[in-house]
N, CA, C and O atoms as a Tinker XYZ file with bonds, in Angstrom:
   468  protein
     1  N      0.829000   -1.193000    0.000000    73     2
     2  CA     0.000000    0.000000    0.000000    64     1     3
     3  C      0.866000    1.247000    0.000000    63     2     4     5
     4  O      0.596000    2.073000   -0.872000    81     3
     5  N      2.155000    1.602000    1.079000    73     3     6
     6  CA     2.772000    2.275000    0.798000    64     5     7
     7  C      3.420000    2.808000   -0.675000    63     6     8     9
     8  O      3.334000    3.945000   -1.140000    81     7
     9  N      3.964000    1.861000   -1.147000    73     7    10
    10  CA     4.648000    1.554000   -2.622000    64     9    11
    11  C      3.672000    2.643000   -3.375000    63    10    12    13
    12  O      3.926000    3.762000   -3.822000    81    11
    13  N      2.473000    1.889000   -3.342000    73    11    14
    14  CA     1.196000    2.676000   -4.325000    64    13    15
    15  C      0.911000    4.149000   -4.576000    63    14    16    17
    16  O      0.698000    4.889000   -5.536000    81    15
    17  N      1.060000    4.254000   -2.540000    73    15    18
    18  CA     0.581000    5.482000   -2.400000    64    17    19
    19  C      2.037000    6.486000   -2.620000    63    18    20    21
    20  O      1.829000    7.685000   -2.436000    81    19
    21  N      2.909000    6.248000   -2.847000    73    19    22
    22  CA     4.462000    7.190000   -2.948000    64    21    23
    23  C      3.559000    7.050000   -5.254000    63    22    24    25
    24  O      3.299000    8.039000   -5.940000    81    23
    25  N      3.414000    5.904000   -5.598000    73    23    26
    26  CA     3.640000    5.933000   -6.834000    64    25    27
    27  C      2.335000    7.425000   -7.548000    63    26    28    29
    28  O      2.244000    8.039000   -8.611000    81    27
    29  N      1.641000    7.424000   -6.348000    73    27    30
    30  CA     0.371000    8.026000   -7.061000    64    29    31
    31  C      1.253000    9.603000   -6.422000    63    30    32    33
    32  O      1.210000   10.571000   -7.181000    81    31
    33  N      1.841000    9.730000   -5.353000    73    31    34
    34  CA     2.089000   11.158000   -5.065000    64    33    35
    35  C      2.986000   11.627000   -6.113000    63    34    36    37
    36  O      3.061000   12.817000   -6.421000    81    35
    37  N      3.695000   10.666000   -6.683000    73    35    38
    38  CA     4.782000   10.937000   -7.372000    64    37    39
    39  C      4.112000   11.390000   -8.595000    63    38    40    41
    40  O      4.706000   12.277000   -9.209000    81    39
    41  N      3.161000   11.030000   -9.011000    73    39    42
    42  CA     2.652000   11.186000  -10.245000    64    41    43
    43  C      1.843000   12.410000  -10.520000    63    42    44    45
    44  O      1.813000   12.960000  -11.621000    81    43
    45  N      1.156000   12.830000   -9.408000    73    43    46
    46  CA     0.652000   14.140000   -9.061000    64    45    47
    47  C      1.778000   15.097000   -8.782000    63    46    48    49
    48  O      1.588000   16.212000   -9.269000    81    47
    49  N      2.868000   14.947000   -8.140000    73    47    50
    50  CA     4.227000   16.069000   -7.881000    64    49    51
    51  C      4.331000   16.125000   -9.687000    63    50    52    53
    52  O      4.044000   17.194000  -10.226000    81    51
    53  N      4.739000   14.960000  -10.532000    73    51    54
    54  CA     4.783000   15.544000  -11.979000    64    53    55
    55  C      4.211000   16.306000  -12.946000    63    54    56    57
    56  O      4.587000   17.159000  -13.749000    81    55
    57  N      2.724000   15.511000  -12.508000    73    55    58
    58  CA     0.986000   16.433000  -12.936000    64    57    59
    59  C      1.470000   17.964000  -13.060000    63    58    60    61
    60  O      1.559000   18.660000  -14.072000    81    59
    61  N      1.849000   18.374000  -11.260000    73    59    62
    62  CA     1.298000   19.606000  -11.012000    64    61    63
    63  C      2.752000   20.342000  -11.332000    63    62    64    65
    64  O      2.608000   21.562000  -11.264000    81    63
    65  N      4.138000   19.944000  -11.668000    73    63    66
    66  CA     5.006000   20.929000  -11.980000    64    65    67
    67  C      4.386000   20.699000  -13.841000    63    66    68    69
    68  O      4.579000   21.752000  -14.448000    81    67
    69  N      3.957000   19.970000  -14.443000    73    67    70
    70  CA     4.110000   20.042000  -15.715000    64    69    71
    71  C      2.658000   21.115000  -15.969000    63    70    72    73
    72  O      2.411000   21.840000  -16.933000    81    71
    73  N      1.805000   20.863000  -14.621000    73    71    74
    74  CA     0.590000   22.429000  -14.934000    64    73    75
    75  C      1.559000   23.494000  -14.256000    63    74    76    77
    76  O      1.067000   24.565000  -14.610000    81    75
    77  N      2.366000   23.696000  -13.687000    73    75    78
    78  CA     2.637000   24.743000  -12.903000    64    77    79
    79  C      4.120000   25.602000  -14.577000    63    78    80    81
    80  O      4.447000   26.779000  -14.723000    81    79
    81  N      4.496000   24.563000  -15.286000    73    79    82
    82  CA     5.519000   25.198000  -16.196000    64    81    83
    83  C      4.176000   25.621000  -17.392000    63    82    84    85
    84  O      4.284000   26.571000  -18.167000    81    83
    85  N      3.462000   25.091000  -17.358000    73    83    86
    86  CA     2.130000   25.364000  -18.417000    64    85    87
    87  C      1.894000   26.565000  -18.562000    63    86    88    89
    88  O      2.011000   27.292000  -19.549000    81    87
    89  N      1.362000   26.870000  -16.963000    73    87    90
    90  CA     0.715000   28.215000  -16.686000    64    89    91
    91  C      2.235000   29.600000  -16.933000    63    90    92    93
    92  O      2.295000   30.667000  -17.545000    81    91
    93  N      3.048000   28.952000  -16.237000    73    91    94
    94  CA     4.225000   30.110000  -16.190000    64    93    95
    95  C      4.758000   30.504000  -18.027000    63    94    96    97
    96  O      5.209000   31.580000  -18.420000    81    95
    97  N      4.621000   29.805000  -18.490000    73    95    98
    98  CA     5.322000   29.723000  -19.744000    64    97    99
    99  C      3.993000   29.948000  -20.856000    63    98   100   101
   100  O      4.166000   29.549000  -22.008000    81    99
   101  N      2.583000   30.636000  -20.461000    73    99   102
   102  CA     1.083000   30.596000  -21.134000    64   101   103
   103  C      1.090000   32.342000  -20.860000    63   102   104   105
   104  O      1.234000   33.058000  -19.869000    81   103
   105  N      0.845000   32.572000  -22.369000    73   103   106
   106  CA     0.451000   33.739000  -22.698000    64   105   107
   107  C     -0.436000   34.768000  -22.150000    63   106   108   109
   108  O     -1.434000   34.084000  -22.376000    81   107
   109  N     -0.978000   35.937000  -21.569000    73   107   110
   110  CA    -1.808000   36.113000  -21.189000    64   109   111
   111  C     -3.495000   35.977000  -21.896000    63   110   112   113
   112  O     -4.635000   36.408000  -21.718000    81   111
   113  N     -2.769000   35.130000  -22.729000    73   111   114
   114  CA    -4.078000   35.449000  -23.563000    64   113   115
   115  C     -4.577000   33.619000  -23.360000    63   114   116   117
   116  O     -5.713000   33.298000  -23.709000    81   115
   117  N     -3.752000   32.709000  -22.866000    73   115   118
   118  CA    -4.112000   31.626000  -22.968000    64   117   119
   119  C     -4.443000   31.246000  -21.490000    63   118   120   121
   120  O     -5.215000   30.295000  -21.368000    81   119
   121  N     -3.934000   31.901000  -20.219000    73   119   122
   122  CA    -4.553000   32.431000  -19.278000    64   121   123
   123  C     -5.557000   32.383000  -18.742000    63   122   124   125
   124  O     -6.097000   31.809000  -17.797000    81   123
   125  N     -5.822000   33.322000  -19.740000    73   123   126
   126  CA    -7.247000   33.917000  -19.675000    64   125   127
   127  C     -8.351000   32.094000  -20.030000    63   126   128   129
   128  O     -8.925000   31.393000  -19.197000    81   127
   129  N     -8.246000   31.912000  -21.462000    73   127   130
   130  CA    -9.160000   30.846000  -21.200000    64   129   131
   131  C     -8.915000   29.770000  -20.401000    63   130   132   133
   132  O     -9.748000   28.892000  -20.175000    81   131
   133  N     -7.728000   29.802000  -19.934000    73   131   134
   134  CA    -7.633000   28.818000  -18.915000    64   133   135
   135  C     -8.644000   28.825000  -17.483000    63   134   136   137
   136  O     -9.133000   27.946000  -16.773000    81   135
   137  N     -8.655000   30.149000  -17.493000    73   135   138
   138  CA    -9.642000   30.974000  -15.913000    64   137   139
   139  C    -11.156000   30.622000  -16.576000    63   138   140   141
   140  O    -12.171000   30.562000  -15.882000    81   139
   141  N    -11.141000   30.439000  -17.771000    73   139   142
   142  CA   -12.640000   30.419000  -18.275000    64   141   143
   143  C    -12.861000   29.048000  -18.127000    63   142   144   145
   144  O    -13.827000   28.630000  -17.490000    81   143
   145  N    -11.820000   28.109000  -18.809000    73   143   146
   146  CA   -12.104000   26.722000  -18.793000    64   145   147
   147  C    -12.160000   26.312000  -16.952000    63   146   148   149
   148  O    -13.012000   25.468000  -16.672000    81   147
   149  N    -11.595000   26.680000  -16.155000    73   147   150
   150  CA   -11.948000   26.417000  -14.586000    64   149   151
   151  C    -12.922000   26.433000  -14.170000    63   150   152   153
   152  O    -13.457000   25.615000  -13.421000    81   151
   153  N    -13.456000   27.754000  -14.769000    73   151   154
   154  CA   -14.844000   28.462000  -13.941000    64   153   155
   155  C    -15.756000   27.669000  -14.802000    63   154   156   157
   156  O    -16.867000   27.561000  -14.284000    81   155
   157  N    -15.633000   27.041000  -16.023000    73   155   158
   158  CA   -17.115000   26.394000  -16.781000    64   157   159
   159  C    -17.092000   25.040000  -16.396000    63   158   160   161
   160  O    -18.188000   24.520000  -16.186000    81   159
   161  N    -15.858000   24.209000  -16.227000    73   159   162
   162  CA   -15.839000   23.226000  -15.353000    64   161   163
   163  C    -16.571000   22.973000  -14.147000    63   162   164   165
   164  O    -17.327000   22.004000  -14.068000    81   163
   165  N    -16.424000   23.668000  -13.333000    73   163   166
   166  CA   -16.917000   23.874000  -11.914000    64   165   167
   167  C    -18.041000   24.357000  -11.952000    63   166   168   169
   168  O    -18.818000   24.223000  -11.006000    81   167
   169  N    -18.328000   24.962000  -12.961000    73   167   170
   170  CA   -19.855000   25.244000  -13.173000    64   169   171
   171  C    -20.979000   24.445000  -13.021000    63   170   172   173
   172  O    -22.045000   24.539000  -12.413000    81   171
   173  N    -20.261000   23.353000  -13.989000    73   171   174
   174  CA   -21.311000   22.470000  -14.804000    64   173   175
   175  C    -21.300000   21.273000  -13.513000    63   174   176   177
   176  O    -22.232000   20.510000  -13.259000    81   175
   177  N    -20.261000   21.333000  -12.946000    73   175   178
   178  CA   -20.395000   20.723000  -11.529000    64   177   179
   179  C    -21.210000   21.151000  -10.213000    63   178   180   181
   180  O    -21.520000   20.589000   -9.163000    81   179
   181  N    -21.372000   22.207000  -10.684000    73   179   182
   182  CA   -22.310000   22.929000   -9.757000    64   181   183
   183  C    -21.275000   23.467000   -8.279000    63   182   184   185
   184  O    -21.726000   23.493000   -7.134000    81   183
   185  N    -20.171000   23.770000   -8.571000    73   183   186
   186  CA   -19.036000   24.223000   -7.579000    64   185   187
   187  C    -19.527000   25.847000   -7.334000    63   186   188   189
   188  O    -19.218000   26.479000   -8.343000    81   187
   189  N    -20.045000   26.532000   -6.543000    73   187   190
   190  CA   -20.292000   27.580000   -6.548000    64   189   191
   191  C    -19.157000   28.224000   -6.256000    63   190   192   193
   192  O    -18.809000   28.970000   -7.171000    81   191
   193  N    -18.128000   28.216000   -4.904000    73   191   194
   194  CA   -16.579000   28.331000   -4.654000    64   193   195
   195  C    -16.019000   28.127000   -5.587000    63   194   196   197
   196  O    -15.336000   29.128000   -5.800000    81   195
   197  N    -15.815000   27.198000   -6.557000    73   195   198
   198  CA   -14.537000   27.363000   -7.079000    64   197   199
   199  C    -14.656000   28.187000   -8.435000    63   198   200   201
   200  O    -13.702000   28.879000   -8.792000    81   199
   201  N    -15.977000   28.109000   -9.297000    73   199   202
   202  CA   -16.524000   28.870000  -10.018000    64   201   203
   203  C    -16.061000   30.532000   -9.298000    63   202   204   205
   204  O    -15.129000   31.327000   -9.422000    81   203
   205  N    -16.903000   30.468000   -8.784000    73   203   206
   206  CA   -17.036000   32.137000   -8.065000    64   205   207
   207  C    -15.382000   32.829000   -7.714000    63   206   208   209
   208  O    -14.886000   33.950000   -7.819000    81   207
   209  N    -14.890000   31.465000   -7.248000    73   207   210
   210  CA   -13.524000   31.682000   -7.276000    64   209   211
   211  C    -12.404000   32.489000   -8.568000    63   210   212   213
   212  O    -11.474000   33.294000   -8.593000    81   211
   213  N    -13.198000   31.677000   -9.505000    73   211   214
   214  CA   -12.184000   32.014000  -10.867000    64   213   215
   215  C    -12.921000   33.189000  -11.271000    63   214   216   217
   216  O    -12.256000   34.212000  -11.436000    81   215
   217  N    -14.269000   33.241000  -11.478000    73   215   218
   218  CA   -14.776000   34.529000  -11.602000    64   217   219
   219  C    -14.095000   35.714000  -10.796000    63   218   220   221
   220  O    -13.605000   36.576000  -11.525000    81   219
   221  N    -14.008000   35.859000   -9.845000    73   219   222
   222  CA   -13.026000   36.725000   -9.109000    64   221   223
   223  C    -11.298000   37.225000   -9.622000    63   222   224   225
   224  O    -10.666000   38.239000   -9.323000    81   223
   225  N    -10.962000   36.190000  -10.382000    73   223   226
   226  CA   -10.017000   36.224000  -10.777000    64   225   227
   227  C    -10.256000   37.189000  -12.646000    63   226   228   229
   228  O     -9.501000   38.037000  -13.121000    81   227
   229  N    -11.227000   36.760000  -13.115000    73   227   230
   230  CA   -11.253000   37.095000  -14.397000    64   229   231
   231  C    -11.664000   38.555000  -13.986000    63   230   232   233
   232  O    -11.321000   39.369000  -14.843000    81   231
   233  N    -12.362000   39.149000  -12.812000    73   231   234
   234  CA   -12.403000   40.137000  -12.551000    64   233   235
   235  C    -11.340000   40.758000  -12.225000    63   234   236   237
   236  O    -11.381000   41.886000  -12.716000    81   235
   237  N    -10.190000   40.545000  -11.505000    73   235   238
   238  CA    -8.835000   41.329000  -11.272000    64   237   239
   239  C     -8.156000   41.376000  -12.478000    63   238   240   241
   240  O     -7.230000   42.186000  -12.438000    81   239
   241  N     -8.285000   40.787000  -13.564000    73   239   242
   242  CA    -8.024000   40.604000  -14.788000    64   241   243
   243  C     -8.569000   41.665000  -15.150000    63   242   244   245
   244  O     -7.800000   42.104000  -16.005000    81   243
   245  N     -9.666000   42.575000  -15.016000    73   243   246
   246  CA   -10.144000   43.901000  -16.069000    64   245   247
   247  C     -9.079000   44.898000  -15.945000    63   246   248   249
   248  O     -8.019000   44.753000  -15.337000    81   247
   249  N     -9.379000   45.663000  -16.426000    73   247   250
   250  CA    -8.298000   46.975000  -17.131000    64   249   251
   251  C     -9.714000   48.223000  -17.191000    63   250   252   253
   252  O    -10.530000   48.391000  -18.097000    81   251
   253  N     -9.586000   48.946000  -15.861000    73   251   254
   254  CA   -10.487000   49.714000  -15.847000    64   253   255
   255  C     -9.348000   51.467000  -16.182000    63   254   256   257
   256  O     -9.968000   52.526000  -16.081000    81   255
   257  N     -8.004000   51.525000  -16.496000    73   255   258
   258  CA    -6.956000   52.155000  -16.623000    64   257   259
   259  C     -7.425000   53.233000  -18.133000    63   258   260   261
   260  O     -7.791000   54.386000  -18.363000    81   259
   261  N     -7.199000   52.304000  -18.671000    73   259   262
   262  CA    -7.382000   52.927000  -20.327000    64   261   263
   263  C     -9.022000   52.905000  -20.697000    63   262   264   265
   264  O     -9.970000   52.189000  -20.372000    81   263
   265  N     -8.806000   54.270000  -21.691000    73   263   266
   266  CA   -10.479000   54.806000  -21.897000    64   265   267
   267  C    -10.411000   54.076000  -22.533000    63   266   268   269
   268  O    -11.200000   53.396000  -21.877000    81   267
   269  N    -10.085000   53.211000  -23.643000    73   267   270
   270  CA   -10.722000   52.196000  -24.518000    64   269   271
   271  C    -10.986000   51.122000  -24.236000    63   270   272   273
   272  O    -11.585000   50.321000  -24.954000    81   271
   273  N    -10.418000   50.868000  -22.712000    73   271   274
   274  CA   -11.163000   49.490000  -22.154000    64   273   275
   275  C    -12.118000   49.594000  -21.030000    63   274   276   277
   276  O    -12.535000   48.531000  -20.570000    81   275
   277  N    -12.485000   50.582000  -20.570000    73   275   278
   278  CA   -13.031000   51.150000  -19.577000    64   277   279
   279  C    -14.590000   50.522000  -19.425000    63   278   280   281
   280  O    -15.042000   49.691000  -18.637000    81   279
   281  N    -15.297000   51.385000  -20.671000    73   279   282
   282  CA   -16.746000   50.739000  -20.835000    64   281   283
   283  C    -16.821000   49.091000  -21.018000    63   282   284   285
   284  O    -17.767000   48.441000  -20.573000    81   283
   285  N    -15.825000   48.562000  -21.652000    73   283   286
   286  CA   -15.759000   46.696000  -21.652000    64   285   287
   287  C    -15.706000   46.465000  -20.302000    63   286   288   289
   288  O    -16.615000   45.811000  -19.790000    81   287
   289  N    -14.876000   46.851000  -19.689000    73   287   290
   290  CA   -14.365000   45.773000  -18.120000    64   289   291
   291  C    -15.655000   46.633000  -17.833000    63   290   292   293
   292  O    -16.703000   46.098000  -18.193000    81   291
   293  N    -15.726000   47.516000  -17.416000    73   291   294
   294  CA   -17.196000   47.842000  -16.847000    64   293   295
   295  C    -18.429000   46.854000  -17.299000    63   294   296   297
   296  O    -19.179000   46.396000  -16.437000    81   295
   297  N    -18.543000   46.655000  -18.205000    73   295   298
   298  CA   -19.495000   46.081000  -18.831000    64   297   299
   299  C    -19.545000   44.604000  -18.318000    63   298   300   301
   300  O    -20.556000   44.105000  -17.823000    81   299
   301  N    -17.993000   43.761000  -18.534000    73   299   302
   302  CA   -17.850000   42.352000  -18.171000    64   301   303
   303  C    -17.845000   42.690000  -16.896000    63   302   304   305
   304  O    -18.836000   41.970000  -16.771000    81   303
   305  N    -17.633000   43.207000  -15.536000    73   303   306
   306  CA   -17.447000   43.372000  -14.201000    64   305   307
   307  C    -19.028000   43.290000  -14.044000    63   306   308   309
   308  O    -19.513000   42.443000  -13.294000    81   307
   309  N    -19.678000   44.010000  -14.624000    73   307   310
   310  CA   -21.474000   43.826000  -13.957000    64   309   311
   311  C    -22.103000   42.573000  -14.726000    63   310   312   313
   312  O    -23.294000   42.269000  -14.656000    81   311
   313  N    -21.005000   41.794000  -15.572000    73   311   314
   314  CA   -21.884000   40.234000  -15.862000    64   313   315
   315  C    -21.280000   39.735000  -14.853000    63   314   316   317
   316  O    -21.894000   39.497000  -13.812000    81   315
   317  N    -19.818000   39.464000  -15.011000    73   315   318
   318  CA   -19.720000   38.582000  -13.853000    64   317   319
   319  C    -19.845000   38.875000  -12.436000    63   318   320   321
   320  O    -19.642000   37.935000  -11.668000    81   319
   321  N    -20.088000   39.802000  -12.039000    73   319   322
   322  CA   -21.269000   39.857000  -10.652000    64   321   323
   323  C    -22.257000   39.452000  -10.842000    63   322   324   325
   324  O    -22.781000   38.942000   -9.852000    81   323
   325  N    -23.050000   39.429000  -12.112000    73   323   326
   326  CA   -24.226000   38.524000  -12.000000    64   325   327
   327  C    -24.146000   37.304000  -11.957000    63   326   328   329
   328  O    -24.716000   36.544000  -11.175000    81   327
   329  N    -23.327000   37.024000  -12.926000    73   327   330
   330  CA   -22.593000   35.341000  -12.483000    64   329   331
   331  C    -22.274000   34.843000  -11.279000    63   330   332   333
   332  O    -22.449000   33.626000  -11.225000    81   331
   333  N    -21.717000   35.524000   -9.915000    73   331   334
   334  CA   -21.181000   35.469000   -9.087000    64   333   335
   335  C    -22.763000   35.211000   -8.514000    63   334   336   337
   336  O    -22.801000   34.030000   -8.172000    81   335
   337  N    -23.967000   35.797000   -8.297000    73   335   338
   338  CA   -24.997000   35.770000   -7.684000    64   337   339
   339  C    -25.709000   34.846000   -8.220000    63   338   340   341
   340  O    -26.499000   34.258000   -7.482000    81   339
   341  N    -25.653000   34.591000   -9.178000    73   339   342
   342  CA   -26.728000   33.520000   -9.669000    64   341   343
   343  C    -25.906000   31.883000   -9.448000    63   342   344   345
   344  O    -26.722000   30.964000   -9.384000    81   343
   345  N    -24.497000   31.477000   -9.335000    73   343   346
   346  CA   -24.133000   30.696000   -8.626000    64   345   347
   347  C    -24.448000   30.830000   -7.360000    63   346   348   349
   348  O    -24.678000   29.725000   -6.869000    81   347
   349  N    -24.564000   31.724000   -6.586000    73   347   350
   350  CA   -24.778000   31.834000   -5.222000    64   349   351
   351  C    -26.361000   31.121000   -5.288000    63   350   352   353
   352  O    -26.821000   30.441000   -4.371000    81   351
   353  N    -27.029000   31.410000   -6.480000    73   351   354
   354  CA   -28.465000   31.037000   -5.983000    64   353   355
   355  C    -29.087000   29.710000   -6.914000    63   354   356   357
   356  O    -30.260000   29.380000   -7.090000    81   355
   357  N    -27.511000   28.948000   -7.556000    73   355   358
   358  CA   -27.587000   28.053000   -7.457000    64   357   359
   359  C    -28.307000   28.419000   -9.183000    63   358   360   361
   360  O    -29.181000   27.568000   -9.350000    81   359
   361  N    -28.272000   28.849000   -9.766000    73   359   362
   362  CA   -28.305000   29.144000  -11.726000    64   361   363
   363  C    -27.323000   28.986000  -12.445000    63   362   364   365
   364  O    -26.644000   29.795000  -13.078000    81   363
   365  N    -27.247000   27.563000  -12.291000    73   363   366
   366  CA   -25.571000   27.330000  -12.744000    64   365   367
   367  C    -25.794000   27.226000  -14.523000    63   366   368   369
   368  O    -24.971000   27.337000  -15.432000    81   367
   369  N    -27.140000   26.989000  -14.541000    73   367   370
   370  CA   -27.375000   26.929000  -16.583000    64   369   371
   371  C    -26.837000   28.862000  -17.023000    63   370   372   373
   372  O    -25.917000   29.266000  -17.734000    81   371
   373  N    -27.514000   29.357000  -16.510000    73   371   374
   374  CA   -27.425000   30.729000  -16.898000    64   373   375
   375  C    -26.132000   31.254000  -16.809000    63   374   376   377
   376  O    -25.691000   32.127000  -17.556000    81   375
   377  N    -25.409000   30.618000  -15.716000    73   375   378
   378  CA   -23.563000   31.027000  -15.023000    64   377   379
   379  C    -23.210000   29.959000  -16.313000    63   378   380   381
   380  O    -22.307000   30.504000  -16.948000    81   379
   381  N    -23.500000   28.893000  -16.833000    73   379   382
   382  CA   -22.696000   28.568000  -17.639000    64   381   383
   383  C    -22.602000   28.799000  -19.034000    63   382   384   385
   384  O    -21.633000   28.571000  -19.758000    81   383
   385  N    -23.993000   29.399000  -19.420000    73   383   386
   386  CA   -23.970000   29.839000  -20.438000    64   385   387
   387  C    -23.373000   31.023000  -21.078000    63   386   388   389
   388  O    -23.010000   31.126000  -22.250000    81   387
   389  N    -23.327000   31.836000  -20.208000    73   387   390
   390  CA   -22.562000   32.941000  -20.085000    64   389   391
   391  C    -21.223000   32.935000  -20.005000    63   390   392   393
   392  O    -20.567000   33.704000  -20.707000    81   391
   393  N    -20.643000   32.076000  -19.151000    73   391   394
   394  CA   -19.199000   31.775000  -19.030000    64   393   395
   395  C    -18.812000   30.933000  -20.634000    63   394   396   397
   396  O    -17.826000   31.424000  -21.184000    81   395
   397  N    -19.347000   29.986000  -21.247000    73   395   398
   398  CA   -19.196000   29.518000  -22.410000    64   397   399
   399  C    -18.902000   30.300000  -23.853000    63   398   400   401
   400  O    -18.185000   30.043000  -24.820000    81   399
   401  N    -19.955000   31.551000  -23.461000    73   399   402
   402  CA   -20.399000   32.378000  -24.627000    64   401   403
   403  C    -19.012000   33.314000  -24.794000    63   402   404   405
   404  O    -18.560000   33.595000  -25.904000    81   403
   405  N    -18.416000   33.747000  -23.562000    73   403   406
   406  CA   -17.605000   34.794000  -23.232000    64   405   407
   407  C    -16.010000   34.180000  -24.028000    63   406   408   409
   408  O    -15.308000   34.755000  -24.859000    81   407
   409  N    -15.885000   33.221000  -23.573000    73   407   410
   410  CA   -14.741000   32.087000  -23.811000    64   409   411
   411  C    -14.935000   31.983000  -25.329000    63   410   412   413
   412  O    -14.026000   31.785000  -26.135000    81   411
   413  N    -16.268000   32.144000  -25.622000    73   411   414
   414  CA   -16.188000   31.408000  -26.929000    64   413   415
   415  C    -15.656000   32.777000  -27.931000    63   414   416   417
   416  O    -14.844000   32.665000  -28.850000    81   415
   417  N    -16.227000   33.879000  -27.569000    73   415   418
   418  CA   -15.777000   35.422000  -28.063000    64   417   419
   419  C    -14.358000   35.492000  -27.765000    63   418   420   421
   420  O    -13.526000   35.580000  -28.667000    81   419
   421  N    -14.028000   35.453000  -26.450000    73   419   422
   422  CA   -12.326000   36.066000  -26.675000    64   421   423
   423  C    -11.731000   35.122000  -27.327000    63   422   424   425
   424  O    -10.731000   35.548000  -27.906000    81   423
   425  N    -11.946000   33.898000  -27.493000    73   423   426
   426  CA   -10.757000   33.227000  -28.305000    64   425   427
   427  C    -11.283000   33.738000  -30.041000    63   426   428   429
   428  O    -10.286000   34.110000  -30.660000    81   427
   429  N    -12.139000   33.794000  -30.605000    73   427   430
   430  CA   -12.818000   34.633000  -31.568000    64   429   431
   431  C    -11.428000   35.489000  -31.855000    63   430   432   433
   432  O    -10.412000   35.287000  -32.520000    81   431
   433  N    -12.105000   36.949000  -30.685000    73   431   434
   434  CA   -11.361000   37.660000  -31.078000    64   433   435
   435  C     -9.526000   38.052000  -31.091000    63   434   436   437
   436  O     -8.771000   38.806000  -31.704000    81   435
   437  N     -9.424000   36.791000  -29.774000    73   435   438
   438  CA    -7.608000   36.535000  -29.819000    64   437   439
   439  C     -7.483000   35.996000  -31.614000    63   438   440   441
   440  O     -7.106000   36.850000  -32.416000    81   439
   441  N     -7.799000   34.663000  -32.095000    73   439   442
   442  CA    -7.732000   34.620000  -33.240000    64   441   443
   443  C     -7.810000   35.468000  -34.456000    63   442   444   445
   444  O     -6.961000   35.466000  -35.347000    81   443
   445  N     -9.128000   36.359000  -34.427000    73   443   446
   446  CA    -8.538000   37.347000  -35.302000    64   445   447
   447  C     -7.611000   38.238000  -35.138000    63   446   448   449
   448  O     -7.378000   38.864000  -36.172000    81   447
   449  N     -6.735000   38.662000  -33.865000    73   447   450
   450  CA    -5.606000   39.235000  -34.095000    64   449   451
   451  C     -4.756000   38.778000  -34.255000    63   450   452   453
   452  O     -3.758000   39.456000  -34.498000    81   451
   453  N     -4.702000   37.667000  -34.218000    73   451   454
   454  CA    -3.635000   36.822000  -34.941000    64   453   455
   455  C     -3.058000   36.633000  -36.059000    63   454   456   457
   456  O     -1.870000   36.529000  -36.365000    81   455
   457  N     -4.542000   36.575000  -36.970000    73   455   458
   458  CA    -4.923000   36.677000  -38.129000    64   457   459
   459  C     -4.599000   37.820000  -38.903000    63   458   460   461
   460  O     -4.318000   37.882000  -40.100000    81   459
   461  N     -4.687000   38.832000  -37.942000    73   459   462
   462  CA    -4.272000   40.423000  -38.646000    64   461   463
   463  C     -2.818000   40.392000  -38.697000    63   462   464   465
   464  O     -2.389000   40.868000  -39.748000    81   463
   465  N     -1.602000   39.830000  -37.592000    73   463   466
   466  CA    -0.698000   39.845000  -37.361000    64   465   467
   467  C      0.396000   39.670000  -38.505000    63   466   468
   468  O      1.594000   39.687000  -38.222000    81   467
């Protein structure tokens, strides 16, 4: 049993440095759907914490600095507070649809600047 249990820690210590060089060495732009893919995960699980969690995060993520991003993060900051409440009240279709839709736009629009590039 010991043997097993060293073989499975060992395998998770590899897991989590090969997510931990992932994240360090991931674009901010890949990041980002990474925080999306967490929060729709946990969604669809009905995780209100860990959802609400990453939502929090995609919120420290806005850029309320510059006038040309100002009205957006404003804009995404009062969805995902609604997101944040409607997990709280347990609307995880509506929190996930929303979280899906959003994910599905920024990679959209990361791709077309790519495309312009």
């Amino acid at each position: 049993m010991y043997g097993s249990a060293m073989l499975k820690q060992n395998h998770f210590q590899g897991a989590n440095a090969y997510i931990a060089k992932e994240i360090l060495e991931a674009s901010p732009q890949k990041l980002l759907i990474k925080i999306y893919d967490y929060a729709i995960v946990h969604c669809k699980k009905g995780n209100m914490l860990k959802t609400n969690a990453a939502i929090e995060e995609l919120i420290h993520s806005l850029n309320f600095e510059l006038d040309e991003t100002k009205e957006i993060a404003t804009g995404l900051l009062k969805l995902y507070q609604f997101c944040e409440d409607q997990m709280r009240k347990n609307n995880t279709e509506i929190v996930y649809e929303i979280l899906t839709t959003l994910r599905e736009t920024w990679l959209t629009a990361f791709n077309k600047k790519i495309a312009e590039e």
